[in-house]
N, C-alpha and C positions, 0 to 999 in steps of 0.2 A: 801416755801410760804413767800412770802413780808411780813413785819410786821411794820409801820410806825406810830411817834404819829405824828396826829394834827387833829385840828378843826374839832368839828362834820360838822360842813359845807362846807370844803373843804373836809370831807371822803364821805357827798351825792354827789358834783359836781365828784369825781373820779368812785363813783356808777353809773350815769348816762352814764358819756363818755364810761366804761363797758359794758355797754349795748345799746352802740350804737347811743347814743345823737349824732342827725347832725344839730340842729338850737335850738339857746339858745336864750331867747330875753327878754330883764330885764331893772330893771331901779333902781336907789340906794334908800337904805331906810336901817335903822340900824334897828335889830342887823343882816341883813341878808347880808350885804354888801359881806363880804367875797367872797361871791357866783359869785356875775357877776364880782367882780372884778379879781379871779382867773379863772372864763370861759373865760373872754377877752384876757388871757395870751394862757390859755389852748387848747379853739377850735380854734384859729389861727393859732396855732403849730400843728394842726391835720390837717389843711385845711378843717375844719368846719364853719358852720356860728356863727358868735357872733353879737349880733344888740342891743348897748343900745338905746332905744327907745325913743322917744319924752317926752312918760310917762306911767304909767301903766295899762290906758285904749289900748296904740299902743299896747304894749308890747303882753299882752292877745289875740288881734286880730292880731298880727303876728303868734303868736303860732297857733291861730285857721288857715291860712292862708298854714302856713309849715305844719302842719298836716293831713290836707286834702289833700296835696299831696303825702304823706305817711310817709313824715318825720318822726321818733323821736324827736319830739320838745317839752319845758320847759319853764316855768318862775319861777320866784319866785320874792315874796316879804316879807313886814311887816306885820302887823294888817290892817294898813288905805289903803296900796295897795292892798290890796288884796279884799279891799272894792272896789275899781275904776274896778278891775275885774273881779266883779259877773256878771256884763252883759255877759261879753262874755264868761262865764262860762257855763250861762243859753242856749247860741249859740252851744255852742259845747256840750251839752249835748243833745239837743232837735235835731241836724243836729249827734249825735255819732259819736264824732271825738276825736279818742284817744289823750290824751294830760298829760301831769305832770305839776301839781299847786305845788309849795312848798308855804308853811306859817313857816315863822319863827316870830313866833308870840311875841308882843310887847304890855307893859302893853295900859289900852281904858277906857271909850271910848275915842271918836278925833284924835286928835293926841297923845294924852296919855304920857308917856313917852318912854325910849329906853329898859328899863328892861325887863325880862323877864315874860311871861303871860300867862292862857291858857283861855282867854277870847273869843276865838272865837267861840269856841264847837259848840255853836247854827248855827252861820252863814256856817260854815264846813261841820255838820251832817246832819240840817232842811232845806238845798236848799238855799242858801244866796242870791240868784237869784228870779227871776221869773219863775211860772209855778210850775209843780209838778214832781218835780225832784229829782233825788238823785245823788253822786258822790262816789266811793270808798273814804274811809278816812283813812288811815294809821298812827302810833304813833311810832316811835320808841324812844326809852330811853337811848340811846347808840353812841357815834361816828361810833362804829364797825354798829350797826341797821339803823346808816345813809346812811352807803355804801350799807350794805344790801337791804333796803327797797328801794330807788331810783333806784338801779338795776332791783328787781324784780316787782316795779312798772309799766313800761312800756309792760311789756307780760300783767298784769291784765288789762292794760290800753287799749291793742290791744285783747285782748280775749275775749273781754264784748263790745267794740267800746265804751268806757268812758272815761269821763276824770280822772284822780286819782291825790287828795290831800296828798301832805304828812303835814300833822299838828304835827309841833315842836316847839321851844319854843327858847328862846333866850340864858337857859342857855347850853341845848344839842347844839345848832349851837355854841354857844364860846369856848365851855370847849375843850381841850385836851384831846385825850386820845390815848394808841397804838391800830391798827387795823392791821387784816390782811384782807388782798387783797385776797380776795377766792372764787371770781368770774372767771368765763374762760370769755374772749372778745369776744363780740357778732360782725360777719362781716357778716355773711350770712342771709337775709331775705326774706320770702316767699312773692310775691307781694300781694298786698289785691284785691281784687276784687272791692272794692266800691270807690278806690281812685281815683281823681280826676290828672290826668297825661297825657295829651292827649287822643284823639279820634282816632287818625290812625289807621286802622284795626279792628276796633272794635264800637260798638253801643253807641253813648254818654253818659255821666250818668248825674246826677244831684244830687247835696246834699243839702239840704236847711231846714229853718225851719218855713218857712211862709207857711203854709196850709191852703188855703184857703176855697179849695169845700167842700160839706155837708157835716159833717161826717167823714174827712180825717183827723183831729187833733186828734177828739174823737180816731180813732182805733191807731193813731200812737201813745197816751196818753196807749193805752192798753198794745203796744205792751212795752212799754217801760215798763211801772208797773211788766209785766212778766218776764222782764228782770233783774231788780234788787232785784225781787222774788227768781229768780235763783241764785243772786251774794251770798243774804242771807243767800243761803241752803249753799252754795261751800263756800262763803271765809273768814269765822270768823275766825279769826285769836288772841290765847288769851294765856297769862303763869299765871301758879298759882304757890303759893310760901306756904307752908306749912296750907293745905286746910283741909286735912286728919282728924282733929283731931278741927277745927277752930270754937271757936263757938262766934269770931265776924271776918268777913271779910271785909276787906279795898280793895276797889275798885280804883284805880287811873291807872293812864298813865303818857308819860312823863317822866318828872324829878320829877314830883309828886312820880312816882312808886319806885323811886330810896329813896328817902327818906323815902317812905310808907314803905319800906323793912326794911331797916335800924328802923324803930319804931315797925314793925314785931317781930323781933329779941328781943328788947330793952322790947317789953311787954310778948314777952315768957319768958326772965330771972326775970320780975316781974310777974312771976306766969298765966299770962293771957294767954290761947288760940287764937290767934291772927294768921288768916294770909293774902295772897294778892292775889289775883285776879285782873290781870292787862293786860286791850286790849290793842290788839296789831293792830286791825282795830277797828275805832270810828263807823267808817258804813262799813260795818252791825257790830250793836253793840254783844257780845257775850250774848245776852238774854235768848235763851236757859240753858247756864250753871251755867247765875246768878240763873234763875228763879230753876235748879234742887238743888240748893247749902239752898235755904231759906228751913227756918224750924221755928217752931213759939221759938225756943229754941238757934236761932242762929240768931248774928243782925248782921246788915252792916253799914259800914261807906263810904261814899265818900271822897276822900281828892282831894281838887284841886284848882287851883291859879284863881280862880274865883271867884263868889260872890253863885254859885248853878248854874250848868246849864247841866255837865254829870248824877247830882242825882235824876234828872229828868227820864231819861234813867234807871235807877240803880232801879228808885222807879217802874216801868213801868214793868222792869224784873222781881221782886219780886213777882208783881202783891197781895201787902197785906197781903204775908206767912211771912214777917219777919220785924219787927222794920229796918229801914233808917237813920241811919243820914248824918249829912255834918260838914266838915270841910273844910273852905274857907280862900284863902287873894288873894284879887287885888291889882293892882296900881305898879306893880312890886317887892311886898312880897314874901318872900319862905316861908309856913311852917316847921316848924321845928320838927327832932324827938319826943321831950319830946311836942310842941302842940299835938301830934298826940297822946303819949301817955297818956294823961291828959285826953282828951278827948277820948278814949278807956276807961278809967276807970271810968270817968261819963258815959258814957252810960251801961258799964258794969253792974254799980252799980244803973240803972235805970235813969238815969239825961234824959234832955230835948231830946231829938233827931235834935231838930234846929242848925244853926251855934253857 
């Protein structure tokens, strides 16, 4: 088995081509540069397509374009771009056309800065788009979960006809690390039925998401609610880290979870019961095993490079069995183990539950 170090964002671009990436279409924006600038080297030496774009409003609406033909197609961007592409998010969700969004997210609002962030949560999980929609949301913490998750992105993407977000962050796209390549290459694909590839021999079809007649948005509104009713039950996806025994859990993602562990560790050698609870999908959030984990005797913390926006989610799963708090920095902040511990032990010791 291959075993290579680099970049979490050069280990998701090697994830997708895996699985069969045939049109990539991007536009530059830090920290996520990496990406389109090694697919431009990459799917051209595969005889793929590579299209940097006019901007990231093209970018989106090309992907919606090769996807409908049944493409495997991708974009990605920053925080701000990834703003210019809720439209056609909202497009390709409401027309179910499987697609891969990357966020490599960067501190906000605006233009914000280049550092790392995990500010987007709301716009990721709550439809950043119009209408009432949802997308798969994916987190991995790992160079090695970059490769993974982009890979196994595109079957969830095509198994639901949705689009799927991978929400990462700027420090997992830079860092370094070794992976191994433990994907088999995906070359063989069943055609889809509802794609859009000529008409010869067959009845035309149509995909669209302008509904006009009485009634026809309302049942497509249903059909879709059902649908991500479904993803809910099927695709929670979550790791716990010393739970057993836990009578405060730390809930993060990210490179949050990376450090949330490391302060795990750091407040069981200080006596403290402490462990982590860390989704590995944002949507569907794992609410079921927050909500079976609360006990009025056991508290939670959120930790995240935000100002409050997953402890939202966190407080919702509880639903009031268990004290909440939060632990936040924006602007491109990491928390730190000993933040994290500090705060475990005011709440421990009853302090505020607020940031």
């Amino acid at each position: 088995m291959t075993k290579k170090l680099i970049k979490g964002n050069i280990a998701l671009c090697e994830g997708a081509i895996t699985a069969g990436l045939k049109s990539y279409f991007g536009y530059p924006i830090t920290p996520q540069n990496e990406i389109p600038a090694y697919l431009s080297k990459r799917m051209v030496e595969l005889g793929r397509v590579f299209i940097q774009a006019e901007s990231e409003i093209a970018a989106a609406s090309m992907v919606l374009g090769a996807a409908i033909t049944g493409a495997r197609a991708m974009t990605s961007s920053s925080s701000p771009g990834i703003s210019l592409k809720q439209e056609a998010i909202s497009y390709m969700s409401g027309m179910q056309v499987p697609a891969l969004i990357v966020n490599v997210q960067r501190g906000g609002p605006g233009l914000g800065n280049i550092s790392s962030s995990q500010s987007d949560y709301f716009q990721a999980v709550k439809g950043g788009g119009h209408g009432d929609y949802k997308i798969i949301v994916l987190a991995p913490n790992s160079a090695q979960e970059m490769y993974e998750t982009a890979y196994d992105a595109f079957d969830l993407a095509e198994k639901y006809r949705t689009p799927v977000m991978i929400l990462t962050d700027g420090i997992i796209g830079q860092m370094m690390e070794p992976i191994e390549f433990n994907r088999i290459e995906k070359k063989e694909f069943t055609e889809k039925e509802w794609i859009l590839n000529g008409s010869k021999g067959r009845e035309p079809r149509s995909i669209k998401s302008l509904l006009m007649k009485d009634g026809v948005l309302e049942k497509h509104n249903v059909k879709l609610q059902e649908k991500y009713k479904l993803i809910s039950e099927n695709e929670v996806k979550y790791e716990s880290y010393m739970l057993e025994d836990a009578e405060i859990i730390i809930i993060a993602y990210g490179i949050s979870s990376r450090i949330a562990r490391s302060a795990v560790k750091l407040a069981r050698k200080n006596g403290i019961k402490a462990g982590l609870l860390r989704p590995k999908t944002l949507w569907p959030f794992p609410s079921e095993i927050t909500n079976s984990l609360a006990k009025p005797n056991v508290k939670f913390l959120s930790v995240e490079l935000s100002h409050g926006q997953m402890v939202e989610d966190v407080k919702l799963a509880v639903n009031g069995k268990s004290e909440v708090g939060f632990l936040g920095k924006a602007g491109g902040g990491l928390v730190t183990e000993q933040e994290i511990l500090k705060k475990i032990q005011s709440q421990i010791l009853g302090g505020s539950s607020g940031a």
